[in-house]
Backbone bond lengths (Angstrom), bond angles and torsions (degrees), N, CA, C in turn:
res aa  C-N    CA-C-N  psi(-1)  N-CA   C-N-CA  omega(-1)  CA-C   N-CA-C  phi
1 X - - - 1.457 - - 1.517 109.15 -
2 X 1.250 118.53 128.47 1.373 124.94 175.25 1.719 113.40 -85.08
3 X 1.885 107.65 131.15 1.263 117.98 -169.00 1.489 117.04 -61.26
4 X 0.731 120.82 138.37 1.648 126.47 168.34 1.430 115.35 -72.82
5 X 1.011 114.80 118.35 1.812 131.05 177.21 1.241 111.31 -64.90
6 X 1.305 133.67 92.45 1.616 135.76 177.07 1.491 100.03 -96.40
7 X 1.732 137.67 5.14 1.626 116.40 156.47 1.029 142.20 -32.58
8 X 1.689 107.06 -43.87 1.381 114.78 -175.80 1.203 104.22 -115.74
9 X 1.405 139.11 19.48 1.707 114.84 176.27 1.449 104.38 -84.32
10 X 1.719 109.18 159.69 1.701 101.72 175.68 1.650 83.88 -84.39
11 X 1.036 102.10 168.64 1.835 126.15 157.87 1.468 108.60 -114.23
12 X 1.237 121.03 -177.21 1.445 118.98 -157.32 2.423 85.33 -173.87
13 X 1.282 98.94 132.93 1.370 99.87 179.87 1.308 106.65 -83.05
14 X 1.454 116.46 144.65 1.755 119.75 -162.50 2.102 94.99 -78.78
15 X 1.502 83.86 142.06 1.463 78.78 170.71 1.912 125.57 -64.20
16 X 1.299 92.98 -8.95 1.760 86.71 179.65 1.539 110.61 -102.79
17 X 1.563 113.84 28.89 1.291 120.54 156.66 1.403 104.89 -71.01
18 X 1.680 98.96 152.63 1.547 94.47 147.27 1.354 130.22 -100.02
19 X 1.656 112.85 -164.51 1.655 109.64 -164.66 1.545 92.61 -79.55
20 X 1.371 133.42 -49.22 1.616 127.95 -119.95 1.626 92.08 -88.53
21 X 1.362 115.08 7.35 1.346 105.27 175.97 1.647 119.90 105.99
22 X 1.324 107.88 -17.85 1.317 132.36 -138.49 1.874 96.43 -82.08
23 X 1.459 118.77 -69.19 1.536 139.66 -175.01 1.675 110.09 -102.22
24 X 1.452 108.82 62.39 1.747 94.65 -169.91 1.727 100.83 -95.74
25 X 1.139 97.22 152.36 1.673 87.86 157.67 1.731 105.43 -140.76
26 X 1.407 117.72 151.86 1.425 112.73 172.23 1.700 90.15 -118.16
27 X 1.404 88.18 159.90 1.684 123.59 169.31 1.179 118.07 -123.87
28 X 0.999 131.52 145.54 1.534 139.11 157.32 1.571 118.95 -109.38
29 X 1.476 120.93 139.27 1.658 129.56 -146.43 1.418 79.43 -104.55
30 X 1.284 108.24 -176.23 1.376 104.68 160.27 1.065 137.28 105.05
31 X 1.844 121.60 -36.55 1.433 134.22 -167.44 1.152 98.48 -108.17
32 X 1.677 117.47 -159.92 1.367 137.78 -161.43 1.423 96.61 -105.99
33 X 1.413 119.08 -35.21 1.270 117.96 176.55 1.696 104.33 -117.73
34 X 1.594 119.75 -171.27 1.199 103.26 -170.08 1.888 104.57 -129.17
35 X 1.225 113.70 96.16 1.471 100.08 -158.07 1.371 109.21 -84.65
36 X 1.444 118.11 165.08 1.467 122.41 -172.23 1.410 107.38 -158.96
37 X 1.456 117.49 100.31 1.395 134.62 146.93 1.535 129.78 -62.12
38 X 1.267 100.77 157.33 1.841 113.69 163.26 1.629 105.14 -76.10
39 X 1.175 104.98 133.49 1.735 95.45 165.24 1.123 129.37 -121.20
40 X 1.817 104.87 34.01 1.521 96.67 137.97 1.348 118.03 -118.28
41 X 1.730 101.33 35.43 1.878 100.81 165.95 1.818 82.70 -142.90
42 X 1.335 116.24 68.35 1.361 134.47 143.35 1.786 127.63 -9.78
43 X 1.595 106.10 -47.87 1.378 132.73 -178.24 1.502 106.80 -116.25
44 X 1.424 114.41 21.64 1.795 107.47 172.53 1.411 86.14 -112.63
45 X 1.737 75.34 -172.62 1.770 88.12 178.56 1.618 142.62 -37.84
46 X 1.603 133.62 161.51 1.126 115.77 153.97 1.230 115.58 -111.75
47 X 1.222 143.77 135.60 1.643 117.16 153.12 1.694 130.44 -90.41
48 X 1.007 111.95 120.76 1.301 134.36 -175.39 1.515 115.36 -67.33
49 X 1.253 119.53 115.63 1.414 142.18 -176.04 1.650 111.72 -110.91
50 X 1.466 109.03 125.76 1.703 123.95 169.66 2.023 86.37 -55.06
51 X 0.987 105.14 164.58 1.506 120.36 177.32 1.323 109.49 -83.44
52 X 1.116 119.34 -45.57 1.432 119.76 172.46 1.358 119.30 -59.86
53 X 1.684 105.06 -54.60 1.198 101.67 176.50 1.663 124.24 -51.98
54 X 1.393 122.14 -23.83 1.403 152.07 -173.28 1.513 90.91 -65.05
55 X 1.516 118.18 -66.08 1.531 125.79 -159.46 1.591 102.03 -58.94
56 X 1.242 105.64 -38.95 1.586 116.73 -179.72 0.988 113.59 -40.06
57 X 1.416 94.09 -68.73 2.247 109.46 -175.98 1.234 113.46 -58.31
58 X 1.296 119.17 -14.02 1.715 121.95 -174.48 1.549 97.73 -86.87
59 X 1.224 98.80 -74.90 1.493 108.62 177.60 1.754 111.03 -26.58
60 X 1.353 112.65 -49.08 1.460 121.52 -176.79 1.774 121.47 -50.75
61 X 1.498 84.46 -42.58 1.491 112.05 176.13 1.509 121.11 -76.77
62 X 1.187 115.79 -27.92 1.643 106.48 -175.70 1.678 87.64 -93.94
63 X 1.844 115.59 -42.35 1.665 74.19 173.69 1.422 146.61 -64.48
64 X 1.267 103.48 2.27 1.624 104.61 -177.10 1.349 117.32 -124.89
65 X 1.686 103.28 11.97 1.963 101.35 162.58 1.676 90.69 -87.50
């Protein structure tokens, strides 16, 4: 499987972060898959999510905040 290039995507902080810095996560829109870092380890890993599977976990999450 060939790697996916995350250099140039913007990311955007998930709205179910919080403010104080504390639980952030960014995403980037855009790709084939849907990746999602910590952003206060900027240069660590991402993990990569099918889109659907992505919509799932969201969906999962707003029903139960």
């Amino acid at each position: 499987m060939r790697a996916l290039d995350l250099s140039t995507v913007t990311w955007r902080k998930s709205s179910y972060s919080n403010d104080d810095a504390g639980a952030c996560l960014e995403v980037a829109d855009g790709l084939p898959l849907v990746p999602v870092r910590d952003s206060k380890n900027p240069a660590g890993p991402a993990l990569l999510f099918a889109a659907g599977a992505w919509s799932a976990f969201v969906a999962d999450v707003k029903a139960t905040a």
